[in-house]
C-alpha positions in Angstrom: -26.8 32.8 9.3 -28.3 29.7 9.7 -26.9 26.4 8.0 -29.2 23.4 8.0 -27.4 20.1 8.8 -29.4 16.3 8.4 -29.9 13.1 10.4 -31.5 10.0 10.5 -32.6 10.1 14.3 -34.9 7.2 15.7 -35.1 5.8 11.7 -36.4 9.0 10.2 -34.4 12.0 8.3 -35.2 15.3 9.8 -33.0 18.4 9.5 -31.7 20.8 11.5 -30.8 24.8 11.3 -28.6 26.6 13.6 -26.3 29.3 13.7 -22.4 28.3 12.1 -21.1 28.5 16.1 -23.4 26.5 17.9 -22.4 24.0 14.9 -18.7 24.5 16.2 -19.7 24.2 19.7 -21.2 20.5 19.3 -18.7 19.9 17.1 -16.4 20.6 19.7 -18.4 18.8 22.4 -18.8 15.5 19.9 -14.9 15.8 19.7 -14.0 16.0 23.6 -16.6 13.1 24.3 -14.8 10.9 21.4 -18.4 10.4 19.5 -19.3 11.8 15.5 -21.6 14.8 15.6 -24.4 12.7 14.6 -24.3 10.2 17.5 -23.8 13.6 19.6 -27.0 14.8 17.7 -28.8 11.6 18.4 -28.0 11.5 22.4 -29.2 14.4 22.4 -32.5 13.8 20.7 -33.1 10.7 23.1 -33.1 13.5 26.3 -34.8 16.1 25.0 -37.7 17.8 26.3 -37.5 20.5 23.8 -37.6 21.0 20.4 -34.4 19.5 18.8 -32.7 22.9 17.8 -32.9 24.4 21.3 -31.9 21.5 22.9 -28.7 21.5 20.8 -28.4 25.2 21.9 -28.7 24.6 25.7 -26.5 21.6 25.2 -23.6 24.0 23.0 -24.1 26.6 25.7 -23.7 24.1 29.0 -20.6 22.2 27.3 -18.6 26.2 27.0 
């Protein structure tokens, strides 16, 4: 199931949908690196050369 979670990256809101454990993951992630989930989410907006959703996918799979 996907849950839908929103930001204000680069000034605008946009919204994202992923599964409930890659949620966890970069939750996890934005917990070990000392930073909120949404300045996690917004680093990894600023690398990106993907769509935002798979980029937060790769980035919950590389930080297991």
């Amino acid at each position: 199931m996907l849950i839908k979670r929103s930001f204000s990256l680069a000034g605008h809101r946009t919204s994202v949908a992923l599964e409930e454990e890659f949620w966890a993951a970069l939750a996890d992630a934005a917990k070990h690196e000392n930073l909120a989930l949404a300045a996690l989410v917004t680093r990894v907006d600023t690398e990106r050369t993907t769509p935002l959703a798979s980029a937060l996918r790769v980035y919950a799979l590389r930080c297991r």
